[in-house]
N, C-alpha and C positions, 0 to 999 in steps of 0.2 A: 504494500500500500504506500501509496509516493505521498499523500497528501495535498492533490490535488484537486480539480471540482470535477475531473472524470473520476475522480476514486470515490465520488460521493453515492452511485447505485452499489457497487460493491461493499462496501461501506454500510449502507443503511440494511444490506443482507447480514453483514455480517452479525450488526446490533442486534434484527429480528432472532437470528439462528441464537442468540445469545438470550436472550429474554424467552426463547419459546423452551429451549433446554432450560432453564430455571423454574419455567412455570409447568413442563412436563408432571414433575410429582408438588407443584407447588412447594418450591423451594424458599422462601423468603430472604435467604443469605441470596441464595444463586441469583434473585433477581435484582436483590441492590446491589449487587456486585456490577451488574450490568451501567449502572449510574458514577458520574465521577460524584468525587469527595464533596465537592458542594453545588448539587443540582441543586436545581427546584422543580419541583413537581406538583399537579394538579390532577389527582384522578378521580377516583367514581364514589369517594367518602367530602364530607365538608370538611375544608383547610384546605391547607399547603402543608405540604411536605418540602425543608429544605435539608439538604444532605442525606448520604446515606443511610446513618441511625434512625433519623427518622423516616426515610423510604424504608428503610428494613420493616419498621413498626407497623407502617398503611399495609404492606403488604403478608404480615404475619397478622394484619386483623382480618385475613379472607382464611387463614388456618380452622376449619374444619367446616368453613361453606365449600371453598371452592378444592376439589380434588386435581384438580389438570387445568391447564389452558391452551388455546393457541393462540397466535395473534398473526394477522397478514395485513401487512402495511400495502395497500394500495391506491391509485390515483395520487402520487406522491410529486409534489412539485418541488425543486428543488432550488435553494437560493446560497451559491457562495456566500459567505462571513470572512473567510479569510483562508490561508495555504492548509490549515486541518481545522478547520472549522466551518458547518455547514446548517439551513435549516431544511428540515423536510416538511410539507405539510399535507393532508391529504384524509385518509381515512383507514382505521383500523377496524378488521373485522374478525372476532374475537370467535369462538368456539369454545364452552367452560364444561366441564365436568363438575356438575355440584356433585356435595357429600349425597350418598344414598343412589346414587347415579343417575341423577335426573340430568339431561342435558340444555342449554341454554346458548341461544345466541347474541349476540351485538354485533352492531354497527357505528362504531364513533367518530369524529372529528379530533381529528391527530396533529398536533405541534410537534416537532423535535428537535432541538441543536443537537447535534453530534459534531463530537472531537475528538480526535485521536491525543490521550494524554498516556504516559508511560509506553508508549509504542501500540495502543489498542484502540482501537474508536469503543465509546461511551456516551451515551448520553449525559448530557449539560442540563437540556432543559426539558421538560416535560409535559405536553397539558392536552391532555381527552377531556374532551366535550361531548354531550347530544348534542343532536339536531334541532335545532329548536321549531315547535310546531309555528310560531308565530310569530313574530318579533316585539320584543321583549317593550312595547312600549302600550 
C-alpha cells in the first residue's frame, strides 16, 4: 500500500475484511482494534464514542444481542484528505446474527476517514446514520 488516492479502494477492503473478521464471533477487542487510538465515532446507540476504550465499550454493549455481523460498504464515494488519508462515504449494508438466531438486516449511511497509521489503514473517523424518512424540519 503506497498511500496514495489509488490505494484508497484497496484500502477501504482492507478496513471492511478487518471489521467483518472482528464482528464474525463478535469480537469487541477485534473490532476496536480496527479504529486508530483516537477516533471518533457515531453508531446505532446515543453518544459518541471517542477512542478506542470507549469504541471497545459501544461495541461490547451489543455482547449477547448480536452473535455475528457482516458489513459491505457500498456506493462509496471517495475524497483524498491527504498522501494516507482518505474519506469514504456511501452506504453500509449490514447482515446480524442476533443471540437465539434470529437474523436481521440494515441498510445505513456510512462516513469514514481512513488512515494508514503504524503501516495499517484504520479508521479515524466514524458515523452510521438512517435514512431519514423526512427531513428533519
Amino acid at each position: 500500500m503506497n498511500g496514495t488516492f489509488e490505494a484508497a479502494s484497496p484500502a477501504l477492503a482492507i478496513v471492511q475484511a478487518a471489521w467483518n473478521a472482528g464482528a464474525r464471533h463478535w469480537n469487541a477487542d477485534a473490532l476496536a482494534a480496527v479504529y486508530t487510538a483516537d477516533a471518533l465515532f457515531f453508531g446505532g446507540r446515543p453518544g459518541q464514542s471517542v477512542g478506542t476504550g470507549a469504541i471497545r465499550e459501544y461495541f461490547a454493549s451489543y455482547e449477547g444481542v448480536i452473535d455475528s455481523a457482516t458489513l459491505e460498504l457500498v456506493e462509496q464515494q471517495i475524497v483524498r484528505l491527504g498522501t494516507q488519508c482518505f474519506l469514504a462515504q456511501g452506504y453500509g449494508e449490514f447482515s446480524f446474527t442476533l443471540s437465539g438466531g434470529r437474523m436481521s438486516r440494515s441498510r445505513l449511511r456510512t462516513t469514514l476517514v481512513i488512515a494508514l497509521q503504524d503501516g495499517e489503514w484504520r479508521i479515524r473517523q466514524h458515523h452510521f446514520s438512517a435514512e431519514p424518512e423526512s427531513p428533519p424540519i
